[in-house]
C-alpha positions as CSV (number, residue, x, y, z in Angstrom):
1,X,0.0,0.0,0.0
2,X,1.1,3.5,-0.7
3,X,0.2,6.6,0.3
4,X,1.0,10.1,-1.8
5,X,-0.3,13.1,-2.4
6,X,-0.4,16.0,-5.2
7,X,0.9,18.7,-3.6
8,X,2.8,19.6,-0.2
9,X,-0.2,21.6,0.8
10,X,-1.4,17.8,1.1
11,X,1.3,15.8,3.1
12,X,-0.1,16.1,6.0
13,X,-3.6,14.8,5.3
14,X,-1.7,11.9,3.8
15,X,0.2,11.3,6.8
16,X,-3.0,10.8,8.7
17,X,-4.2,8.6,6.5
18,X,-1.0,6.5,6.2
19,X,-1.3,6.5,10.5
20,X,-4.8,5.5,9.9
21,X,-4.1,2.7,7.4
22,X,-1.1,1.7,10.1
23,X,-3.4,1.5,13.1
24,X,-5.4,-1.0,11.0
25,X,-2.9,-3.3,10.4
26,X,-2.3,-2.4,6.8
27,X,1.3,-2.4,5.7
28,X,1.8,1.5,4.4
29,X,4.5,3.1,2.6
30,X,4.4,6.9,2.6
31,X,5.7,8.5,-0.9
32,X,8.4,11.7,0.1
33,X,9.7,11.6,-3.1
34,X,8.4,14.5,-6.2
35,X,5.3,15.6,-5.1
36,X,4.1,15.2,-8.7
37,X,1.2,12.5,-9.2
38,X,3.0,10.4,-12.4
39,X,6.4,10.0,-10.4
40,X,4.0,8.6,-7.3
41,X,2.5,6.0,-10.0
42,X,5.6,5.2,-11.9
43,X,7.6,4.3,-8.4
44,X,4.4,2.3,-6.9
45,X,4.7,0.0,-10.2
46,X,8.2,-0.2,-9.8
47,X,7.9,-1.5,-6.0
48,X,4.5,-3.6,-7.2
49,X,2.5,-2.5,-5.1
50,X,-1.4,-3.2,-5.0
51,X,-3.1,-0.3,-4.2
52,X,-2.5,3.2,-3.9
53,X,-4.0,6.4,-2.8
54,X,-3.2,9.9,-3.8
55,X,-4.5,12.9,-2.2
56,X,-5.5,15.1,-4.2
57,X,-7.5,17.9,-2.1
58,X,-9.3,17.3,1.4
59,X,-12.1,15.9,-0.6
60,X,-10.6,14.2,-3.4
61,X,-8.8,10.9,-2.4
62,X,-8.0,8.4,-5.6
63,X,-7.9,4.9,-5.0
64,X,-6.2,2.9,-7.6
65,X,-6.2,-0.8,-7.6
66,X,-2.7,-1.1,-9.5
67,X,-3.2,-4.9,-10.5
68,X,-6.2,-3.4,-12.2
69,X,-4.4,-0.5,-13.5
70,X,-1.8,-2.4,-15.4
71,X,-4.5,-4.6,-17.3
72,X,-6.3,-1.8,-18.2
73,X,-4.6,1.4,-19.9
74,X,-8.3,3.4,-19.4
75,X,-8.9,2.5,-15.5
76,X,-8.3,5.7,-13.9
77,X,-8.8,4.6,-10.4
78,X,-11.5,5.6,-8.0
79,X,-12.0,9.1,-7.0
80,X,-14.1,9.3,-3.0
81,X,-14.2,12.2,-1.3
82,X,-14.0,11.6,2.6
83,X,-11.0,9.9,4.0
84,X,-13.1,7.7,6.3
85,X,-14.6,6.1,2.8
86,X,-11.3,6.4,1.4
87,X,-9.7,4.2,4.3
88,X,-12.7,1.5,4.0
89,X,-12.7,1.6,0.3
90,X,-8.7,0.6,0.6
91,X,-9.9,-2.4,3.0
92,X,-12.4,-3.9,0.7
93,X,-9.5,-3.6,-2.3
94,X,-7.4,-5.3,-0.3
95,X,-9.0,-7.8,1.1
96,X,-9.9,-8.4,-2.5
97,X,-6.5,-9.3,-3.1
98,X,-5.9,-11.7,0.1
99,X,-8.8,-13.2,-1.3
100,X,-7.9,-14.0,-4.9
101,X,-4.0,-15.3,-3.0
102,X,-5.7,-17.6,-1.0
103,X,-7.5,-19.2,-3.5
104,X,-4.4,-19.5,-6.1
105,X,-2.4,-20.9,-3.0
């Protein structure tokens, strides 16, 4: 899981939502590097991650399933705009995943 955000004005929203994502037992990785949105995607397929979120505003959270993304050129993620149905939305992706492991395994 990784956490970014589009601007500096947003870091520390995404912080909070990285501590959130922590408390919940989800393994987080908070993006420092260029606070612009393609370098955040280009280094979370690099590390293969699964899922991502970028803040974008304080009511713009994108949630982007990056198993998803690299099958289809078009999928553009999912855009919620309270981090409290951002946070749950990230659950239910990932528990997705666990899901579709456990039955290949």
């Amino acid at each position: 899981m990784f956490v970014g955000y589009r601007t500096d004005e947003q870091r520390n929203l995404a912080c909070e939502i990285a501590g959130k994502l922590r408390e919940l037992g989800v393994n987080t990785d908070f993006y420092c590097g260029s606070s612009k949105v393609k370098a955040f995607y280009e280094h979370a397929n690099r590390s293969g991650v699964p899922v991502t979120i970028c803040v974008m505003d304080r009511s713009s959270f994108v949630i982007k399933d990056m198993y998803h993304s690299s099958e289809d050129r078009n999928y553009r993620g999912v855009d919620v705009a309270e981090m409290g149905l951002a946070v749950e939305n990230i659950c239910g992706v990932l528990n997705t995943h666990r899901k579709k492991d456990e039955t290949v395994a």
